[in-house]
C-alpha positions in Angstrom: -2.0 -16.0 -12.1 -0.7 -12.4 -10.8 -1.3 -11.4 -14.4 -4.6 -12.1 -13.9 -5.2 -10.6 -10.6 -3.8 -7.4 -11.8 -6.3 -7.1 -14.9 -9.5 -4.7 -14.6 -7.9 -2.0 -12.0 -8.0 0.5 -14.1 -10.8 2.4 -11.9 -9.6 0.8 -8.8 -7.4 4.2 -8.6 -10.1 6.9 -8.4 -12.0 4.5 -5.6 -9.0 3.5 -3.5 -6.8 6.6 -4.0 -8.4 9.1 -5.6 -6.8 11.0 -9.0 -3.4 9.2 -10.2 -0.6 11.4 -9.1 2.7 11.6 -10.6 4.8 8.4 -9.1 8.1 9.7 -8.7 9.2 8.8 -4.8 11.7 11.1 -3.2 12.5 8.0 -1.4 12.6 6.3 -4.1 16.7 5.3 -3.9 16.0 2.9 -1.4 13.6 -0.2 -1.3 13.1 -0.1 2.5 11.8 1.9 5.2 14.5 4.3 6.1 15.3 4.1 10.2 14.5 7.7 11.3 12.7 10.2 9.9 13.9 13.4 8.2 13.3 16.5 10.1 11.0 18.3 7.7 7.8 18.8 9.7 6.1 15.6 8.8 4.0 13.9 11.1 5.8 11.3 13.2 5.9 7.6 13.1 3.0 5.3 14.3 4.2 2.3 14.8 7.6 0.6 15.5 10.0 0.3 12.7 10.0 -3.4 13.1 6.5 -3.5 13.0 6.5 -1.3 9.3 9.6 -3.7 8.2 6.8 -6.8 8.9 4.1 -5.3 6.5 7.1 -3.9 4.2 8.0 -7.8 3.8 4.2 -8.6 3.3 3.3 -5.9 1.0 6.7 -7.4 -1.1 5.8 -10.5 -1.2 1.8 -10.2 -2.4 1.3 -6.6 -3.5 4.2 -5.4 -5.3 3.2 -7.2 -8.3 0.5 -5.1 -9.1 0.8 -2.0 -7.2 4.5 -1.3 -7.6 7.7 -1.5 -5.5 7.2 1.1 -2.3 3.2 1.2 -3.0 4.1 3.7 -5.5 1.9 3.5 -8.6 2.8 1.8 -12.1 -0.4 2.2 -14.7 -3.9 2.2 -13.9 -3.3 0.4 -10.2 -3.7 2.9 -7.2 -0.8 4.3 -5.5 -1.0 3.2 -2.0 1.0 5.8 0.0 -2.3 8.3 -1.6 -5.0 6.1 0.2 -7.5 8.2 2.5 -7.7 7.3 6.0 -11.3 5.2 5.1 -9.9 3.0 3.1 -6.6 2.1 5.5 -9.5 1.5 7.8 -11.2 -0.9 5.4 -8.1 -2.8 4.2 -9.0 -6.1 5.8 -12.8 -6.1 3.7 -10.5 -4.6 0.6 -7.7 -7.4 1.1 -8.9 -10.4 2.9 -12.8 -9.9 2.7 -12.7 -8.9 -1.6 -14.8 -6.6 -1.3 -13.5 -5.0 -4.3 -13.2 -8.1 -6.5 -15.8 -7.1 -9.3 -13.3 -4.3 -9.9 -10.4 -6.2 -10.3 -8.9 -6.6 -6.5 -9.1 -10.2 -5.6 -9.0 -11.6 -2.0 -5.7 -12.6 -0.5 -7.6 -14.6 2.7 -6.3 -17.4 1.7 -3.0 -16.1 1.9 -3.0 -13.3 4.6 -3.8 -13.9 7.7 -6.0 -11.5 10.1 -2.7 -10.6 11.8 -0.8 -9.1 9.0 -3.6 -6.7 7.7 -2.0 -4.5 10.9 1.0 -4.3 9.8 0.6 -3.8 6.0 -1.8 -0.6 7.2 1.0 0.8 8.9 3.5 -0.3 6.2 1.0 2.0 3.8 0.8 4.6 6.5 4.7 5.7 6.7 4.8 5.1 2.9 2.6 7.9 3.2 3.9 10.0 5.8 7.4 9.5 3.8 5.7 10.7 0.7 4.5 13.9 2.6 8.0 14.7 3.8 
C-alpha cells in the first residue's frame, strides 16, 4: 500500500517544491533535529525543539516512505525542506484534505489528526532553515 501511494509523483515536485535540487544534506550525518543551531547567519528557530522532535516523529512514521529520510528528496517526490512558504501554509488541504490526490499525494485524514499538521509544518520549516545554513 505505501507502494502505491508513492506512484504518480513524478510532477508533484515542480508543484510542491519547485525544480528538483541536488539532495545531498549537510546535515545529513544525523537522522534528527540537531539541539542548537550553528552560527552561520541562518534564520533562527520557530518553534520549540520538542515541538520539531513531535513532527520529526510524525513525518518518520508517514512520510518518509515516499519523500525520503530528513524530507530530503529520493526520485521524482518533492524535497520538502524546498517547499515555498504557500504550500507550508496549505499542508493540511495537501495532507489531510487530498487536495493533491489526482497527482499522486493521497490523504492521510484518516491517520493524522488536525493537531499534528502544526507540528510536521514546523518539522519542514527547520529542515529548511537547516538546509540554508
Amino acid at each position: 500500500m505505501i507502494a502505491r501511494r508513492c506512484v504518480g509523483l513524478l510532477g508533484l515536485g515542480l508543484l510542491l517544491a519547485g525544480p528538483v535540487a541536488e539532495s545531498k544534506d549537510p546535515t545529513s550525518s544525523s537522522n534528527s533535529v540537531p539541539t542548537a543551531a550553528r552560527d552561520t547567519g541562518s534564520p533562527p528557530r520557530t518553534a520549540d525543539i520538542q515541538f520539531i522532535r513531535r513532527g520529526e516523529d510524525l513525518y518518520r512514521a508517514h512520510c518518509a516512505s515516499c519523500h525520503g529520510s530528513s524530507a530530503i528528496n529520493v526520485g521524482p517526490v518533492p524535497d520538502l525542506r524546498r517547499s515555498n512558504p504557500a504550500t507550508l501554509a496549505a499542508l493540511d488541504q495537501i495532507v489531510r484534505g487530498g487536495v493533491l490526490s489526482v497527482r499522486g499525494m493521497p490523504s492521510f485524514a484518516k491517520v493524522l489528526m488536525p493537531a499534528d499538521i502544526a507540528p510536521l509544518r514546523a518539522y519542514l520549516t527547520e529542515r529548511a532553515r537547516l538546509l540554508h545554513q
